[in-house]
C-alpha positions as CSV (number, residue, x, y, z in Angstrom):
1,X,-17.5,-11.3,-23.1
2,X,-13.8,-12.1,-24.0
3,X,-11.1,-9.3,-23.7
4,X,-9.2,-8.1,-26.4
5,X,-5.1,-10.0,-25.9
6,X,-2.8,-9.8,-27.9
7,X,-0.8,-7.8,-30.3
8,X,2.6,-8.3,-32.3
9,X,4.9,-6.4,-32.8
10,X,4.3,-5.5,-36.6
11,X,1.1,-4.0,-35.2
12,X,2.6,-2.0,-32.7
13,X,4.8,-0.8,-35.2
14,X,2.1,1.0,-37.1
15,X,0.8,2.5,-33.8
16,X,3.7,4.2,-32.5
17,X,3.6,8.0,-32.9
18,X,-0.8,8.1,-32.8
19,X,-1.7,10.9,-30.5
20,X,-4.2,8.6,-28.4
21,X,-1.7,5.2,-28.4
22,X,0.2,4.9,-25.0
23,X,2.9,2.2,-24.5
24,X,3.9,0.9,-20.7
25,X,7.2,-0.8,-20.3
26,X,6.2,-3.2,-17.3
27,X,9.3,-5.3,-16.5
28,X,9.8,-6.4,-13.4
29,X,12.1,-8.7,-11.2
30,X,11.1,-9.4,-7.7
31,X,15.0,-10.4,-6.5
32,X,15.7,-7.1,-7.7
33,X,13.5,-3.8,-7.8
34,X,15.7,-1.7,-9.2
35,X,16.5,-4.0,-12.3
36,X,13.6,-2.8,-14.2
37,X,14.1,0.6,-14.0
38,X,17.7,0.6,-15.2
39,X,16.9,-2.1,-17.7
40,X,14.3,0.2,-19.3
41,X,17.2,3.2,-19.0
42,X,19.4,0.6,-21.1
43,X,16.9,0.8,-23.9
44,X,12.9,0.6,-24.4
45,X,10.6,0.5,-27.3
46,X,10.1,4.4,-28.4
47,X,7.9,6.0,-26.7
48,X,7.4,3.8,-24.0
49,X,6.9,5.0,-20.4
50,X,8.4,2.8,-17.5
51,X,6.1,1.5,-15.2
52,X,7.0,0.5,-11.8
53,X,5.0,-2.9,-10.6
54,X,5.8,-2.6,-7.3
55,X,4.8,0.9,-6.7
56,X,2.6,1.7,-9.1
57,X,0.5,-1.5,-9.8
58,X,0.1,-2.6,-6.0
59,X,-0.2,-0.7,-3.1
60,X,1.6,-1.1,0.4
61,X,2.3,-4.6,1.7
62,X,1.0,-4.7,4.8
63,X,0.8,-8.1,7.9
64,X,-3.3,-8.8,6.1
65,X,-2.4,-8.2,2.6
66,X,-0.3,-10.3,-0.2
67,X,3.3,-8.9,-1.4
68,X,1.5,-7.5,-4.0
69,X,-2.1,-5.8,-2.6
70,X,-4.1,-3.4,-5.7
71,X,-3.8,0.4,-4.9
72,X,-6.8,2.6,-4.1
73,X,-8.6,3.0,-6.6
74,X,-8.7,7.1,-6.2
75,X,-4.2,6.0,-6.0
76,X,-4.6,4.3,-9.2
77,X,-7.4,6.6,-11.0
78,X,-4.8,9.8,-10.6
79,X,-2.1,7.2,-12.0
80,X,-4.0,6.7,-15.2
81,X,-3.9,10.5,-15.3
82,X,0.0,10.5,-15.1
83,X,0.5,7.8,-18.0
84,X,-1.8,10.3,-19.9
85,X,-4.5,7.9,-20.7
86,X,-8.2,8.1,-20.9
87,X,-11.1,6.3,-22.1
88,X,-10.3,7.1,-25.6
89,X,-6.3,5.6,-25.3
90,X,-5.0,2.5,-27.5
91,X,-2.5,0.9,-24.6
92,X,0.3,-1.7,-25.1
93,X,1.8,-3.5,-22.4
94,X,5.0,-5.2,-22.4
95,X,7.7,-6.8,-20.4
96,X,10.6,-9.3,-21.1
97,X,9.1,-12.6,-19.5
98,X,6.6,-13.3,-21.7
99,X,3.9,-11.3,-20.5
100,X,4.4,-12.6,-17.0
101,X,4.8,-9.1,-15.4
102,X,2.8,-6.9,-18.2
103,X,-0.5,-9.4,-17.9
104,X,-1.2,-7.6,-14.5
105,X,-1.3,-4.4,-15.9
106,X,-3.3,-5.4,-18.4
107,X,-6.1,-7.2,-15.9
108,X,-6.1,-3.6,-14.4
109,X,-6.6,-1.7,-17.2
110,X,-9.3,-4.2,-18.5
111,X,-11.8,-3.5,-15.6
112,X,-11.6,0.2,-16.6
113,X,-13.0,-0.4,-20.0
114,X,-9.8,0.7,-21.5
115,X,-8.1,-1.0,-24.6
116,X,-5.3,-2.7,-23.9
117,X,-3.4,-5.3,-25.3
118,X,0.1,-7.0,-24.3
119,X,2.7,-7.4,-26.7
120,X,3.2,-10.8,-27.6
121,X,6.9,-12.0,-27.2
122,X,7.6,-8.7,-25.4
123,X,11.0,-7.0,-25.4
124,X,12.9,-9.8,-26.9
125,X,10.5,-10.5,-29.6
126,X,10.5,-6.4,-30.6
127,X,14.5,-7.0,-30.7
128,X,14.3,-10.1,-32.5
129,X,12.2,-8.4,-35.1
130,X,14.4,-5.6,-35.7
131,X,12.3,-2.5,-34.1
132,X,14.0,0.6,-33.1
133,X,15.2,1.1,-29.8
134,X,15.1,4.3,-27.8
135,X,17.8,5.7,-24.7
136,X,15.7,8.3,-23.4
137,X,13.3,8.1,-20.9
138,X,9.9,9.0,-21.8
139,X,7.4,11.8,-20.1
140,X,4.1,11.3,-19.9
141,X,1.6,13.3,-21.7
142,X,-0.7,13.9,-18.6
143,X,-4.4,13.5,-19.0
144,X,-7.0,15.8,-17.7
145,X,-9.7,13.4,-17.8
146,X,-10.5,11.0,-14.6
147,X,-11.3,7.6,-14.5
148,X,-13.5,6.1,-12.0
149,X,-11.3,3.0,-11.2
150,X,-12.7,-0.2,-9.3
151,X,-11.2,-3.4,-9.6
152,X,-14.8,-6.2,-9.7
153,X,-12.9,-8.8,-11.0
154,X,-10.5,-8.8,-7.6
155,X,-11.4,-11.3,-5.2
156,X,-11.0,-11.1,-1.0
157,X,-9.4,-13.4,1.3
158,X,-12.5,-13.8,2.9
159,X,-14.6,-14.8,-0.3
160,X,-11.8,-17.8,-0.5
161,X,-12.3,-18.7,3.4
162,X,-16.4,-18.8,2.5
163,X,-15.6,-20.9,-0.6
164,X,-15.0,-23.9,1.9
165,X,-18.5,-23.8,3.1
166,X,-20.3,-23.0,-0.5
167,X,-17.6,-24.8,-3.0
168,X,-18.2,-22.5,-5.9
169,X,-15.5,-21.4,-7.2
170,X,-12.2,-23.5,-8.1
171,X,-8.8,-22.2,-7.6
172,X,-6.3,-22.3,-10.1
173,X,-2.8,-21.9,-9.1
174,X,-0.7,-20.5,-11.9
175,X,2.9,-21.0,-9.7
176,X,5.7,-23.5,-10.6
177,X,5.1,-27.3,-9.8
178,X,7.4,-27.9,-7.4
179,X,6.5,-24.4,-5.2
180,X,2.6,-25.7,-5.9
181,X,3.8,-29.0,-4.1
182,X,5.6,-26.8,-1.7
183,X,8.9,-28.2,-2.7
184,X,10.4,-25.3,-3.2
185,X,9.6,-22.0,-1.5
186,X,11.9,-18.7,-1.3
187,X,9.9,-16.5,-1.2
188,X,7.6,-16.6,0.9
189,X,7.1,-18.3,4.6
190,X,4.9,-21.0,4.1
191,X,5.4,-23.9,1.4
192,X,2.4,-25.1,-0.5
193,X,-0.7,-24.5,-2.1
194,X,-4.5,-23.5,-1.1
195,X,-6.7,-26.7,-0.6
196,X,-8.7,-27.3,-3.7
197,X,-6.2,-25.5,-5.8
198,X,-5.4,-27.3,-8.8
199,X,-2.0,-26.4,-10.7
200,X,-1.8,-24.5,-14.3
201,X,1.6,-23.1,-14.3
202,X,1.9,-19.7,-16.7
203,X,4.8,-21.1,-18.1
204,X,2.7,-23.6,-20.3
205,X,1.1,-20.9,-21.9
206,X,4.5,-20.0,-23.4
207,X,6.4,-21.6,-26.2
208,X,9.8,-22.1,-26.5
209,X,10.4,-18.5,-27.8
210,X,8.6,-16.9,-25.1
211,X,5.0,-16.1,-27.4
212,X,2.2,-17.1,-26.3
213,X,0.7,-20.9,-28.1
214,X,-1.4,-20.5,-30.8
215,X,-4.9,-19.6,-29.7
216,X,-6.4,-23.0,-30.9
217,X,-3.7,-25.0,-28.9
218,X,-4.1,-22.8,-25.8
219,X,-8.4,-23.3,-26.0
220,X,-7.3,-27.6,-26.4
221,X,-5.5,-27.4,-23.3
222,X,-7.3,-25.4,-20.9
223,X,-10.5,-27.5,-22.2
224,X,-8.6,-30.2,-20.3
225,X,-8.7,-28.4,-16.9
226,X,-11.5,-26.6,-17.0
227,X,-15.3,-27.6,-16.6
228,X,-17.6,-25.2,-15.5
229,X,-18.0,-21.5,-16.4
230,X,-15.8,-18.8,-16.4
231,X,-17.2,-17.5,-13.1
232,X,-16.6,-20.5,-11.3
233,X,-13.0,-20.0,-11.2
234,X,-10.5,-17.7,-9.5
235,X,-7.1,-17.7,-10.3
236,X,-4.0,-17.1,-8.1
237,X,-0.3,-17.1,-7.8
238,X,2.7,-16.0,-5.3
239,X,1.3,-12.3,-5.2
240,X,-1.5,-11.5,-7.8
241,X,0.7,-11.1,-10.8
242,X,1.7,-13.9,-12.7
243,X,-1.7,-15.3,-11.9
244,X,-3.1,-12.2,-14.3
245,X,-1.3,-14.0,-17.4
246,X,-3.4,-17.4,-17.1
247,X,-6.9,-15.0,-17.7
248,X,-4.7,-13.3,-20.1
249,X,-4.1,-16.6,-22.1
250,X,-8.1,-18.0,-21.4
251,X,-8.9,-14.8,-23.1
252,X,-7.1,-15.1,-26.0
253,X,-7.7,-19.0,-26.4
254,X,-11.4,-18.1,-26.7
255,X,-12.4,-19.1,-22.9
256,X,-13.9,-16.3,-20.7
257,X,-11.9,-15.8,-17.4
258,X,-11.3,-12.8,-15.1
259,X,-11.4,-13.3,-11.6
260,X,-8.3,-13.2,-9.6
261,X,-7.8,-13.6,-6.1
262,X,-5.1,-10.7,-5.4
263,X,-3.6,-11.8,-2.0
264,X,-2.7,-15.2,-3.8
265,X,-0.1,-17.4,-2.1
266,X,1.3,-14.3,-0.2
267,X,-1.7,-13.5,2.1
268,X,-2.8,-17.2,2.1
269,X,0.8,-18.1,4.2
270,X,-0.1,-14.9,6.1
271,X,-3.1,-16.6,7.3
272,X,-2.0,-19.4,8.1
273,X,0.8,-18.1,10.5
274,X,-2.2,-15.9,12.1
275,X,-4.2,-19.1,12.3
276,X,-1.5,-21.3,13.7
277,X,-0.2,-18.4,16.3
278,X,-4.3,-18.4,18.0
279,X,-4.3,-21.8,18.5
């Protein structure tokens, strides 16, 4: 079954104000934690409440996990509370990278059965396209109804490890080339890829305005890589995020996709060390 994607901003326009519609401002840089935060206080789509990836849509780093690990799922089910949604909630997600950041909120949301759609273009494209900008920071309407959260579309370190006995899945790397080639790698402490991996960066789902391709270019594209079914691939990143906005774009291209190995590049280099240090 495909997820619902996408939405412009003409559509969110005729949202805002619904009782049950709930808007997440989801941008995020990883040089800087505190940029999102301030760059929401600069201005934010009305409405909006800021969401902080790093605290909010992971849990706590720790030496076995990626940079950017899921939360509990009891964490995260009283977080759904705080934003005020429910299973009856309309959500947009958004960000300023071209989904980049707001994709893994909306792969998180998705497993809950809750609509939710990312706004295509993001920030920018709202500013570009004339919509009203708001100063103050929004509170949430908190909900009294629970969610029982799970996350079945997250996939272990260890079902990666058994993958080189069984070879059932294929791994899609969604980083830059040239840190897939391990050319370039600031981040974290170990350069290249996972064996197997091939490379999709998110960036090619993007055109040169920062909106997603048309759906029909998108579905020509990823015919190219892909050859099995949707369940035979997993894909990854740095640290589970960006990774989120390749099943985001297989969605909306028409091609089923949802599993995401969380840890990504982040645990992977983790391992490695750990491997290298028993020897």
């Amino acid at each position: 079954m495909l997820l619902k994607t996408l939405i412009n901003t003409n559509e969110l326009v005729k949202l805002l104000g619904q009782s049950n519609v709930v808007v997440l401002d989801c941008r995020f840089y990883l040089t800087d934690l505190s940029k999102g935060r301030s760059e929401y206080d600069k201005g934010h789509i009305p409405g909006a409440i800021f969401v902080d990836v790093h605290c909010e849509l992971s849990g706590i780093e720790s030496e076995l996990t990626g940079r950017h690990p899921l939360p509990a799922e009891a964490d995260f089910s009283k977080q759904l509370q705080r934003w005020g949604i429910d299973s009856s909630s309309k959500v947009v997600v958004y960000d300023d990278m071209g989904g980049a950041i707001a994709a893994r909120a909306w792969w998180m949301l998705s497993q809950q059965n809750i609509d939710v759609q990312v706004l295509n273009g993001g920030y920018p494209d709202w500013l570009k396209e004339g919509g009203a900008v708001s100063l103050t920071p929004e509170k949430a309407k908190t909900s009294t109804v629970q969610i029982e959260v799970s996350f079945p579309w997250g996939i272990t370190e260890q079902a990666i490890v058994e993958n080189f006995e069984t070879n059932q899945l294929q791994l899609v790397d969604a980083r830059a080339v040239d840190r897939f080639n391990g050319e370039n790698e600031t981040i974290d402490p170990v350069a290249g890829h996972i064996p197997g991996a091939i490379n999709r960066p998110f960036n090619d789902n993007l055109d040169s305005e920062g909106r997603f391709k048309p759906a029909e270019q998108l579905h020509v594209e990823w015919q190219d890589w892909l050859s099995g079914d949707g369940d035979d691939y997993v894909y990854y990143c740095g640290s589970g995020i960006t990774a989120c906005h390749n099943v985001l774009a297989l969605n909306y291209a028409g091609i089923e996709a949802k599993q995401v190995y969380v840890g990504s590049w982040s645990q992977w280099a983790k391992r490695m060390l750990r491997v290298s240090a028993e020897q």
